[in-house]
Biotite code that builds the C-alpha atoms (Angstrom):
import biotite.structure as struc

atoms = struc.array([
    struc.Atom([133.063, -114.536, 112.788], chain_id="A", res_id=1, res_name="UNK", atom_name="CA", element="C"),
    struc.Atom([135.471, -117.569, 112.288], chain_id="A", res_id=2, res_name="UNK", atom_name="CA", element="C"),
    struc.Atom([137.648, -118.081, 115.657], chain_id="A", res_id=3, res_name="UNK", atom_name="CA", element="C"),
    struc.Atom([140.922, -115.824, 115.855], chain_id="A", res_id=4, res_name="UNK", atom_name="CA", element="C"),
    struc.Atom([143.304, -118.224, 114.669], chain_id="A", res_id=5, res_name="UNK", atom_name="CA", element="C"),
    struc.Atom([141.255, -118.974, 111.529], chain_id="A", res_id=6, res_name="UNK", atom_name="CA", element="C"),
    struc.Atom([140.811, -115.218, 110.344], chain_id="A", res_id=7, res_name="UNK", atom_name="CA", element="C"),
    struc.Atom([142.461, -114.627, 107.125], chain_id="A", res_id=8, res_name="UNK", atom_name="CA", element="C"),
    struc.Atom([141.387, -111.685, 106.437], chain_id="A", res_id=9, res_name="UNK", atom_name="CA", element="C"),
    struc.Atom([140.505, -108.374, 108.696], chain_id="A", res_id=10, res_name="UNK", atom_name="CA", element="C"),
    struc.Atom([138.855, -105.371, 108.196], chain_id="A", res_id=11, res_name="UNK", atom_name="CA", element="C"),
    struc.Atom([139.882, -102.660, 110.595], chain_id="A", res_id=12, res_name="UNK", atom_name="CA", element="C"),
    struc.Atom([137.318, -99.963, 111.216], chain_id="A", res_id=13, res_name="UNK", atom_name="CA", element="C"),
    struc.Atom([139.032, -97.057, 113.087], chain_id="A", res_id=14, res_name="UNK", atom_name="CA", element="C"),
    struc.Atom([136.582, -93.557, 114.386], chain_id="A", res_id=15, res_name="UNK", atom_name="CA", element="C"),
    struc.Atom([133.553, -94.475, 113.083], chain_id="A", res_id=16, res_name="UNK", atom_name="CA", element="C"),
    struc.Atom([131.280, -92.630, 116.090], chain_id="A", res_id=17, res_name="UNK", atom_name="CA", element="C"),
    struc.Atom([129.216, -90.092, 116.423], chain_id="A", res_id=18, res_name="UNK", atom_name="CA", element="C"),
    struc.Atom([131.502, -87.639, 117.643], chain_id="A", res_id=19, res_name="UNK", atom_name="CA", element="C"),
    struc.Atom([133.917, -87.417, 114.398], chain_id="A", res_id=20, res_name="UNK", atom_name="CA", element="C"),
    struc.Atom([130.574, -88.740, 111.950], chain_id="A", res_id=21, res_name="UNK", atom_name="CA", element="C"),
    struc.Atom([127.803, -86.842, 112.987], chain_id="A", res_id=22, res_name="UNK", atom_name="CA", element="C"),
    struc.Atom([128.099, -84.053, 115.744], chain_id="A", res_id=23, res_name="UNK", atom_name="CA", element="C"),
    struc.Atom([130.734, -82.810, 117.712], chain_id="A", res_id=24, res_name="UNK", atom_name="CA", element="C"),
    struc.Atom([134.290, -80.373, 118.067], chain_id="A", res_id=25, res_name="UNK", atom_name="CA", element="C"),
    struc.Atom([135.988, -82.912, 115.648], chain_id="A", res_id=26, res_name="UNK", atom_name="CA", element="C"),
    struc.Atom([132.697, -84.166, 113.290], chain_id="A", res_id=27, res_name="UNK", atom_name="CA", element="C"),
    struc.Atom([133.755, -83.775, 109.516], chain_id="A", res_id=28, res_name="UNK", atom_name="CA", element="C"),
    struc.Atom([131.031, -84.522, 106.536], chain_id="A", res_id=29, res_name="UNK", atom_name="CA", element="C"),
    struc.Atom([133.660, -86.681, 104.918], chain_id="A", res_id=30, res_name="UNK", atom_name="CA", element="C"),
    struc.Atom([133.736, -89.178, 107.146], chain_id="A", res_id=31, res_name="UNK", atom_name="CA", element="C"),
    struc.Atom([129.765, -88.962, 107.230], chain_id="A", res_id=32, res_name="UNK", atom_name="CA", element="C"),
    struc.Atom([130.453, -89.526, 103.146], chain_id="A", res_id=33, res_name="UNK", atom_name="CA", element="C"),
    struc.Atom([132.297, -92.700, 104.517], chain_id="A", res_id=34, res_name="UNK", atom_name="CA", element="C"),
    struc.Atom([128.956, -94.785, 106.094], chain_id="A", res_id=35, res_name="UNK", atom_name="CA", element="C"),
    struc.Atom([127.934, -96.870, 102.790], chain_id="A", res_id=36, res_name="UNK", atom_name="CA", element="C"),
    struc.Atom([131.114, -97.746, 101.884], chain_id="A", res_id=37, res_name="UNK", atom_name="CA", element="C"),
    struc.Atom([132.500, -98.618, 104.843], chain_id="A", res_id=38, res_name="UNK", atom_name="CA", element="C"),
    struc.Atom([128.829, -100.573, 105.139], chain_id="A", res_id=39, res_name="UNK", atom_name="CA", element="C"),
    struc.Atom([129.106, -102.590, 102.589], chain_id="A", res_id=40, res_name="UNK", atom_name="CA", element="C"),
    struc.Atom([132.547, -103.825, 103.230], chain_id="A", res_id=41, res_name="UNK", atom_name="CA", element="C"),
    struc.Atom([131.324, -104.867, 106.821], chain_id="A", res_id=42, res_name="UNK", atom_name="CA", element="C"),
    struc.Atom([128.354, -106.768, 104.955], chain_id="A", res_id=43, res_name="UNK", atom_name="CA", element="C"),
    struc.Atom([131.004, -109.031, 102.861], chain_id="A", res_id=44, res_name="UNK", atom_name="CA", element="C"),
    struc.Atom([133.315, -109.239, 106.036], chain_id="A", res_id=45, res_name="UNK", atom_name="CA", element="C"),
    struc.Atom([130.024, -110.672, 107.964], chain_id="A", res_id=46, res_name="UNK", atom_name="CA", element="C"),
    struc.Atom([129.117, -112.790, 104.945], chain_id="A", res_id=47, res_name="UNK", atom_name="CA", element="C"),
    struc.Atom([132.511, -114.264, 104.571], chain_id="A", res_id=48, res_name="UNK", atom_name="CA", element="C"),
    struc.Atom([132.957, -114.732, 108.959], chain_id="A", res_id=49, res_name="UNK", atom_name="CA", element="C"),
    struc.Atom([135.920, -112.947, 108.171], chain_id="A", res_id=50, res_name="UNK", atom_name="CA", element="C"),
    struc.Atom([137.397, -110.980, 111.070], chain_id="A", res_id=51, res_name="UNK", atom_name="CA", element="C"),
    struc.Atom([136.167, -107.205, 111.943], chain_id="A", res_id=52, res_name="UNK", atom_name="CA", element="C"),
    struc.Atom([137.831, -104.898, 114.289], chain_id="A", res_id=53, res_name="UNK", atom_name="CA", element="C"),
    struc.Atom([135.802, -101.714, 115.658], chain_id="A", res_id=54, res_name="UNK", atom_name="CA", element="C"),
    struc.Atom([138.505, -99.440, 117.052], chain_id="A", res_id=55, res_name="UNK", atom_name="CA", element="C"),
    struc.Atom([136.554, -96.471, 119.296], chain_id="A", res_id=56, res_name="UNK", atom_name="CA", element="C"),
    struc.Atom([138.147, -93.415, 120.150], chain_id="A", res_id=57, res_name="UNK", atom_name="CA", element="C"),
    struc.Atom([136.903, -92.627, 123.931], chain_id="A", res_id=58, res_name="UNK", atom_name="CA", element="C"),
    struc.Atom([138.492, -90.710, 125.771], chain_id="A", res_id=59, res_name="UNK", atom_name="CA", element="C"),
    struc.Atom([139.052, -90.172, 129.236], chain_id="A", res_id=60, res_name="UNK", atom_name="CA", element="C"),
    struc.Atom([137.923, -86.974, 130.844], chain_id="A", res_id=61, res_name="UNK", atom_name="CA", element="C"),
    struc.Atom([140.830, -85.023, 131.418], chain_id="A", res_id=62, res_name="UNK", atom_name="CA", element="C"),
    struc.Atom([142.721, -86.918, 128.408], chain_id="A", res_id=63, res_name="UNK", atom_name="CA", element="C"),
    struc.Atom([145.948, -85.435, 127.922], chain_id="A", res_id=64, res_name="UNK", atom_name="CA", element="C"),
    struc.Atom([144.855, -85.004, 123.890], chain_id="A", res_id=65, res_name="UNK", atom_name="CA", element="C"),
    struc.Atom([142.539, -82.414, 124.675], chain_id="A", res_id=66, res_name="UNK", atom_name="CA", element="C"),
    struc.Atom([145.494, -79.899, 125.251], chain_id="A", res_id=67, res_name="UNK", atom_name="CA", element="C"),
    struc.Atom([146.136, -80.653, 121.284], chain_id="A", res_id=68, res_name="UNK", atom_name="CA", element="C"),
    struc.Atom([142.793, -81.436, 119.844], chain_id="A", res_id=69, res_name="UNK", atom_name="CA", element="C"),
    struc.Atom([139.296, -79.552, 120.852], chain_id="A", res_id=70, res_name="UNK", atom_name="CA", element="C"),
    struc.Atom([137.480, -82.067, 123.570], chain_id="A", res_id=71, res_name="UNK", atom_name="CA", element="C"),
    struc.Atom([135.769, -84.975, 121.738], chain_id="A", res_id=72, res_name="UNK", atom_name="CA", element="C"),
    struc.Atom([134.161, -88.515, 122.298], chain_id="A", res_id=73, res_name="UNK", atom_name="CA", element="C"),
    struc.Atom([134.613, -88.458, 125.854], chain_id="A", res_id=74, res_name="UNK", atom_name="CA", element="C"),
    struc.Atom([134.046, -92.318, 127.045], chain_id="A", res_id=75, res_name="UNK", atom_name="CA", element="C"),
    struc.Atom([130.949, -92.842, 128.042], chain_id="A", res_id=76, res_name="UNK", atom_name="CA", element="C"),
    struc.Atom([128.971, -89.939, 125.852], chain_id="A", res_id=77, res_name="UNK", atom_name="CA", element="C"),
    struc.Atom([127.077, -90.516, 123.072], chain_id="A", res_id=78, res_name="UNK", atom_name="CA", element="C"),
    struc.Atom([129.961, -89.024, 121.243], chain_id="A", res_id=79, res_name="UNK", atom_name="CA", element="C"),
    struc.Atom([132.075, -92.108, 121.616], chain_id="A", res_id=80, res_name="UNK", atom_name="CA", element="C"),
    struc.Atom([129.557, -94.833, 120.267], chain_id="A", res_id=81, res_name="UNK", atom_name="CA", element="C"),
    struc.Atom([129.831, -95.746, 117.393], chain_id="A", res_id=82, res_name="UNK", atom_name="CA", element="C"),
    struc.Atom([127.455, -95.183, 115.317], chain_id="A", res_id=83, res_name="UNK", atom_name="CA", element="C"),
    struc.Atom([124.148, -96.829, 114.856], chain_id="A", res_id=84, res_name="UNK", atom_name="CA", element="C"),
    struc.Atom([124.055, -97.797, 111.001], chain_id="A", res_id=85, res_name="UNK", atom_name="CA", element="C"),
    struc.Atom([126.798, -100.193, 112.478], chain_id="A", res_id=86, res_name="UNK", atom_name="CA", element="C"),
    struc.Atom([125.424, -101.391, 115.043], chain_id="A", res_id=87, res_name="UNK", atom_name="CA", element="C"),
    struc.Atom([124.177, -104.591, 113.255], chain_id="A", res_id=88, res_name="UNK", atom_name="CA", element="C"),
    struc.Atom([128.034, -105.781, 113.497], chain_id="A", res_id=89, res_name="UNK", atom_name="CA", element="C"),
    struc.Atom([129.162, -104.903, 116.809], chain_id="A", res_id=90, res_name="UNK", atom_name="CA", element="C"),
    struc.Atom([128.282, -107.898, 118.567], chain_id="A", res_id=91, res_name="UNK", atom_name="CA", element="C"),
    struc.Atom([129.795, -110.152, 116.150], chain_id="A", res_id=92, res_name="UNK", atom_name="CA", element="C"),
    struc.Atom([132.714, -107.782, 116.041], chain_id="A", res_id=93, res_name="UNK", atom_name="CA", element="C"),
    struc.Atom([135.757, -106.951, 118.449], chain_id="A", res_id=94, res_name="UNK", atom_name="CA", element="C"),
    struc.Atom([135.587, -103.621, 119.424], chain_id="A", res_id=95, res_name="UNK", atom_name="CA", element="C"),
    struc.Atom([138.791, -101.894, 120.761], chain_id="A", res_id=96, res_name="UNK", atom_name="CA", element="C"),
    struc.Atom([138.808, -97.866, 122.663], chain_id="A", res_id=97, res_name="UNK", atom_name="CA", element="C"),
    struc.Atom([141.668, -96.024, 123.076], chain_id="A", res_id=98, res_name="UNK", atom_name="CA", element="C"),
    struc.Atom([142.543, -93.149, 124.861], chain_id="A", res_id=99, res_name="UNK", atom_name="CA", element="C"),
    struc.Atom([144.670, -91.538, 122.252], chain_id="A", res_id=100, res_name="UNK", atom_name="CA", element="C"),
    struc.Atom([145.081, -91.047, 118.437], chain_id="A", res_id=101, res_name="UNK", atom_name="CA", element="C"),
    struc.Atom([147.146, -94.200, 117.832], chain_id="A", res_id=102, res_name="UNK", atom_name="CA", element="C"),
    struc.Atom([145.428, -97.625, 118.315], chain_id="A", res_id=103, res_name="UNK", atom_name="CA", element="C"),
    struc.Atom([148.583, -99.834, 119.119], chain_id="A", res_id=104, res_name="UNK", atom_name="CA", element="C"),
    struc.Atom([147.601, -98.178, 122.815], chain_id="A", res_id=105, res_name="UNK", atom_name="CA", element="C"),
    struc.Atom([144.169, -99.747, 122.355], chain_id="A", res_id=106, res_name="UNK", atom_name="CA", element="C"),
    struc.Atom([144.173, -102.343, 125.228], chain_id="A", res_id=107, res_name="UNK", atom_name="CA", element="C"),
    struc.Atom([144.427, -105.682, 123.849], chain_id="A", res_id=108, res_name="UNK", atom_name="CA", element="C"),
    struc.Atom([144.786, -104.430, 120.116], chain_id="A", res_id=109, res_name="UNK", atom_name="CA", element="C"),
    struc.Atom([148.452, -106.084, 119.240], chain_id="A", res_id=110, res_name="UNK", atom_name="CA", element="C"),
    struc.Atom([147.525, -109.119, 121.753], chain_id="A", res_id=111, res_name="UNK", atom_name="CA", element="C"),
    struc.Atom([144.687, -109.782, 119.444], chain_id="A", res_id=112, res_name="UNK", atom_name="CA", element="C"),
    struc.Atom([146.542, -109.347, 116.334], chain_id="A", res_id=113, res_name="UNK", atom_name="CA", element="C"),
    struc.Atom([149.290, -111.595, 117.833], chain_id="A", res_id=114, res_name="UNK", atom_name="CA", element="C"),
    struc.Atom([146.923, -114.718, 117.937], chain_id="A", res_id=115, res_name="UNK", atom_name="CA", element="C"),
    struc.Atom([145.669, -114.082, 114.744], chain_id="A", res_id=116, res_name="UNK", atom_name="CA", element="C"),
    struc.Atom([148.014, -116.644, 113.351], chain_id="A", res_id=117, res_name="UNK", atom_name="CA", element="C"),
    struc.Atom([146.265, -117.450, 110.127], chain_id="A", res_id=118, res_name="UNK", atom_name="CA", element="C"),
    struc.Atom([146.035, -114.126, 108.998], chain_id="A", res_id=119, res_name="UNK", atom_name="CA", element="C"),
    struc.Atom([146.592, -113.118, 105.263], chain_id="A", res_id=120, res_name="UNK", atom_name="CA", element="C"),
    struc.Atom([145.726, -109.253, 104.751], chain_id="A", res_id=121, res_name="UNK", atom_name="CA", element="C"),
    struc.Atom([144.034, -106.408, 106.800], chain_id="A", res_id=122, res_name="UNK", atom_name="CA", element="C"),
    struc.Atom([141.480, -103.895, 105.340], chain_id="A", res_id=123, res_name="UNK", atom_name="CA", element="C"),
    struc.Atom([141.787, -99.778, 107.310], chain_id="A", res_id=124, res_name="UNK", atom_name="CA", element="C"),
    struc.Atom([139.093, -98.056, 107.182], chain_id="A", res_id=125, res_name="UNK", atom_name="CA", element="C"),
    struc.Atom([137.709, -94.835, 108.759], chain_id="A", res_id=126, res_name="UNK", atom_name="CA", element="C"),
    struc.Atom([139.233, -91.962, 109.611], chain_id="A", res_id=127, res_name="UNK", atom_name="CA", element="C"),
    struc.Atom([141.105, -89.542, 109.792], chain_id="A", res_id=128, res_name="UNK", atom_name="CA", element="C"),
    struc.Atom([143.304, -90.159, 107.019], chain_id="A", res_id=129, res_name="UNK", atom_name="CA", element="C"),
    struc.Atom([146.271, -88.307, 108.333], chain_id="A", res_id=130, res_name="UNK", atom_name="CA", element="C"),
    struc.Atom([145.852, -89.372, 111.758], chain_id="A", res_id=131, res_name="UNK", atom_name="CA", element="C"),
    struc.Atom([144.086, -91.988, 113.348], chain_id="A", res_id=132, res_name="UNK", atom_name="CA", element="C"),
    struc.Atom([143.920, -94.243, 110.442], chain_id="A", res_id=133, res_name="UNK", atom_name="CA", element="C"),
    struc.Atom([147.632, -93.804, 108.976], chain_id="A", res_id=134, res_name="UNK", atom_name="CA", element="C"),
    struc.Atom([148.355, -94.274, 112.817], chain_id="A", res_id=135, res_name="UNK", atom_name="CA", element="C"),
    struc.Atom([146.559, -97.240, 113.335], chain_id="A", res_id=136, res_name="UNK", atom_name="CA", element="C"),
    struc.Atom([147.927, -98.467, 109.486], chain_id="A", res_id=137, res_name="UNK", atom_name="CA", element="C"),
    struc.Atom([151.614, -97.793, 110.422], chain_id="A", res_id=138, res_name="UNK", atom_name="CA", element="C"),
    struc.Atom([152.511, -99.865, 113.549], chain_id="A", res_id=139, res_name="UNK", atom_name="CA", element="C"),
    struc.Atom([150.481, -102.597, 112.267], chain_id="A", res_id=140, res_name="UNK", atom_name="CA", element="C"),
    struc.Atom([152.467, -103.577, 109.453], chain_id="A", res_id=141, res_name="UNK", atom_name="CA", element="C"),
    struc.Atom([155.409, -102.486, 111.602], chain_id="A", res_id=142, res_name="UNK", atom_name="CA", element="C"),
    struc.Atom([154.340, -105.220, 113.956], chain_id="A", res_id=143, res_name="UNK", atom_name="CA", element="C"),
    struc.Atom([153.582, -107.688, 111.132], chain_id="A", res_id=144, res_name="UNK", atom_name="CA", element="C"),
    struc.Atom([157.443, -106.733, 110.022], chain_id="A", res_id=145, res_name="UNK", atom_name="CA", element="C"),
    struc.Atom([158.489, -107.410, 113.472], chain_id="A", res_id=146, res_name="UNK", atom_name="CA", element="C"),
    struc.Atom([157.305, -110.491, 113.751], chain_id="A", res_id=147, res_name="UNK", atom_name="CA", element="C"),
    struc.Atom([158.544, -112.064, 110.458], chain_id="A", res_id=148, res_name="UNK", atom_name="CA", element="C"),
    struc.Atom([155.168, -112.316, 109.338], chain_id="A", res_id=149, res_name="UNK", atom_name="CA", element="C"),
    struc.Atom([154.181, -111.281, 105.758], chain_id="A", res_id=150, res_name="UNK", atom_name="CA", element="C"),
    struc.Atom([150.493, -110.704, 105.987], chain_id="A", res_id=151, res_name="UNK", atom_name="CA", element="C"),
    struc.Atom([149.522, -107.037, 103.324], chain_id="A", res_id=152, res_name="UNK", atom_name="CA", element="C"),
    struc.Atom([148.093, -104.214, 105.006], chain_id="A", res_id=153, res_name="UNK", atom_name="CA", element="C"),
    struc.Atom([145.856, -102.312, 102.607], chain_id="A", res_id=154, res_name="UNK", atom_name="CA", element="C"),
    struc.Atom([144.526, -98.910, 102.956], chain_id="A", res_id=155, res_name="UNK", atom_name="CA", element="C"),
    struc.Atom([141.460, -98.053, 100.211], chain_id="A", res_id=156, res_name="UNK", atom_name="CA", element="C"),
    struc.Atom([141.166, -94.542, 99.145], chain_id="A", res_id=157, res_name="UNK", atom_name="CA", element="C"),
    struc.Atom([137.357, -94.127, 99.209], chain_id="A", res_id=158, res_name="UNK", atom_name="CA", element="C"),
    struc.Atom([137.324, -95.778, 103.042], chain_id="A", res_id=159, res_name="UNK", atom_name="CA", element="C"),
    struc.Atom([138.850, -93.380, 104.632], chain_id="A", res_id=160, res_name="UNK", atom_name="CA", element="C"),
    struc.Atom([139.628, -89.811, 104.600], chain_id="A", res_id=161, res_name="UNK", atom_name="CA", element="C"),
    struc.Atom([140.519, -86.014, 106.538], chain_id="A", res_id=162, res_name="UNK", atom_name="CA", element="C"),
    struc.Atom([138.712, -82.899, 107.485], chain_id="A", res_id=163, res_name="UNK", atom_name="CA", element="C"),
    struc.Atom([139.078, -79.429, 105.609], chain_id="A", res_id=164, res_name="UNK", atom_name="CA", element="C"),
    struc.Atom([140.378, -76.527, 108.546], chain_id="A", res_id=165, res_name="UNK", atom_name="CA", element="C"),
    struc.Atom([142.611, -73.809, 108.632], chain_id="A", res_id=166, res_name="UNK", atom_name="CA", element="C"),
    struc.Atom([145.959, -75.122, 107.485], chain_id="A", res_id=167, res_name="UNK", atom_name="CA", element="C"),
    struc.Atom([145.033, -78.269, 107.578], chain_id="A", res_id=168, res_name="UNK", atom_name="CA", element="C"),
    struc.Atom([143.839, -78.861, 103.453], chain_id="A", res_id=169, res_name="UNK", atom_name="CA", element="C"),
    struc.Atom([142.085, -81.942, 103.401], chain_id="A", res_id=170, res_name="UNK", atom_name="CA", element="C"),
    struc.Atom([143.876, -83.199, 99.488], chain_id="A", res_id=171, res_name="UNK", atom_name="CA", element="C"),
    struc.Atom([146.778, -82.511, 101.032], chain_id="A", res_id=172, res_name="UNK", atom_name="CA", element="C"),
    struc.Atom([147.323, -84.787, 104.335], chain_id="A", res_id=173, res_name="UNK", atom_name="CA", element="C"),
    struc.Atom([145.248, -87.107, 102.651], chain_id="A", res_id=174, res_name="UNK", atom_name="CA", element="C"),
    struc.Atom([148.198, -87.300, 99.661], chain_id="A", res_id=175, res_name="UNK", atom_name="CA", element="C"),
    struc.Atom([150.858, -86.655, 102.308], chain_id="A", res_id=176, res_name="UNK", atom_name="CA", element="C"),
    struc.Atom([149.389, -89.861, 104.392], chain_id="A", res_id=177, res_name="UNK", atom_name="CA", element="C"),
    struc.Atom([149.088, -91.936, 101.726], chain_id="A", res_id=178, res_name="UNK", atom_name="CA", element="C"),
    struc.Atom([152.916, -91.313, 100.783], chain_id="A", res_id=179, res_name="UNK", atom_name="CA", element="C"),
    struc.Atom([154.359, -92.351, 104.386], chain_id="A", res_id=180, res_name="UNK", atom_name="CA", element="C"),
    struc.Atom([151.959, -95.197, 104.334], chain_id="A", res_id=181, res_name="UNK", atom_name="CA", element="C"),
    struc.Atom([153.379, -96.355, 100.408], chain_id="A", res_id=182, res_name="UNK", atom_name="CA", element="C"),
    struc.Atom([156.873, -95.709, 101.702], chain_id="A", res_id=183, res_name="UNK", atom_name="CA", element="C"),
    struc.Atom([156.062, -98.282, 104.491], chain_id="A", res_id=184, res_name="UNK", atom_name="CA", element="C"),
    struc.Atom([154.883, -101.014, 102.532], chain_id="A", res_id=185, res_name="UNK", atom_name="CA", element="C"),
    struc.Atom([151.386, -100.659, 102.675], chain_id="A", res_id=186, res_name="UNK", atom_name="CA", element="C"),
    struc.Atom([149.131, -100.886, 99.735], chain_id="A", res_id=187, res_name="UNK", atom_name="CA", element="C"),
    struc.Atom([147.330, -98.133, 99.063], chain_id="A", res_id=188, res_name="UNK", atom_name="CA", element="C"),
    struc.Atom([144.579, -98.630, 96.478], chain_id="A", res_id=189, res_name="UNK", atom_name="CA", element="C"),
    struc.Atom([141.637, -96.301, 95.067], chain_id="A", res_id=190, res_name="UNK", atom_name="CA", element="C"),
    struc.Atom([138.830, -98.847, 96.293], chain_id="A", res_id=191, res_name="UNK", atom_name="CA", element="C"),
    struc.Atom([139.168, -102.704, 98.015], chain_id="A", res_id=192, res_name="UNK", atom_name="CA", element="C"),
    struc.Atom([138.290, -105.385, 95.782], chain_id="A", res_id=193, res_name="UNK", atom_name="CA", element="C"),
    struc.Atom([138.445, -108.890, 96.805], chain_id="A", res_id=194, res_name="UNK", atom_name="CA", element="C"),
    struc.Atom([140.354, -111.217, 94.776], chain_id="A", res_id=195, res_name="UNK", atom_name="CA", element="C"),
    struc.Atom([138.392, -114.182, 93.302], chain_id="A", res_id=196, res_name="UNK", atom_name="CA", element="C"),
])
């Protein structure tokens, strides 16, 4: 990975660990679906020594979330790692955990974004649509806004995405998500292609 202030472009990976991938209260087949594509960008991030952000949900253990959400990816458990197809890019990576749905919280997260001074467009992906990932997409280009900076925030389709569950239809927050985050200025797009 170039040095921070040289990164132009960021990809964002936000949830991808065990616990919501593979097994666990809150583990969903979609995002499963999600490990190839999501794999592949990382492999043209890494090729390019572009910049890539892991943001880890771990929580503590007696997390005030768990009196809204079943208990999940507790830090330390296996649940919170993230998982192993991945784990070829960690080191190379920054890797952020935070302690609630929304990653502005992340320790570090907005510092790090702060010195990234060259910075042209950043990539979500992960999950959950509706939550984590419009949560992490929102304050980001809020912060961008903030400081006079125009650098796009894009969000593709097939990189992230929701759980089916009792009134929670999965085509529906993922439509209702992408609307807030279109409203805000983001650009949502069916798949990310890089511009030649």
């Amino acid at each position: 990975m170039k040095r921070i202030e040289e990164i132009e472009k960021l990809l964002i990976v936000v949830d991808m660990v065990n616990g919501f991938v593979k097994k666990g209260n809150m583990a969903t087949p979609y995002m499963k679906a999600l490990i190839p594509v999501i794999g592949e960008l990382l492999q043209e991030f890494e090729r390019e020594e572009e910049g890539i952000i892991f943001i880890k949900e771990s929580h503590d253990e007696n997390c005030a979330e768990f009196n809204k959400f079943p208990e999940h990816c507790k830090e330390g458990t296996w649940e919170a790692k993230i998982i192993e197809e991945y784990a070829p890019y960690v080191d190379d990576a920054l890797v952020f955990r935070k302690n609630t749905t929304m990653s502005v919280f992340a320790p570090g997260f907005i510092e790090t974004l702060r010195k990234m001074k060259n910075l042209k467009k950043v990539i979500f992906a992960g999950g959950c649509t509706d939550i984590c990932s419009m949560e992490a997409a929102l304050p980001t280009i809020k912060f961008f806004d903030s400081e006079n900076r125009d650098v796009e925030v894009i969000f593709p389709m097939n990189a992230n995405d929701t759980y089916d569950a009792p009134n929670h239809n999965r085509e529906e927050y993922n439509d209702m998500a992408y609307k807030f985050m279109k409203q805000a200025g983001i650009s949502v797009v069916k798949k990310y292609k890089k511009k030649i």
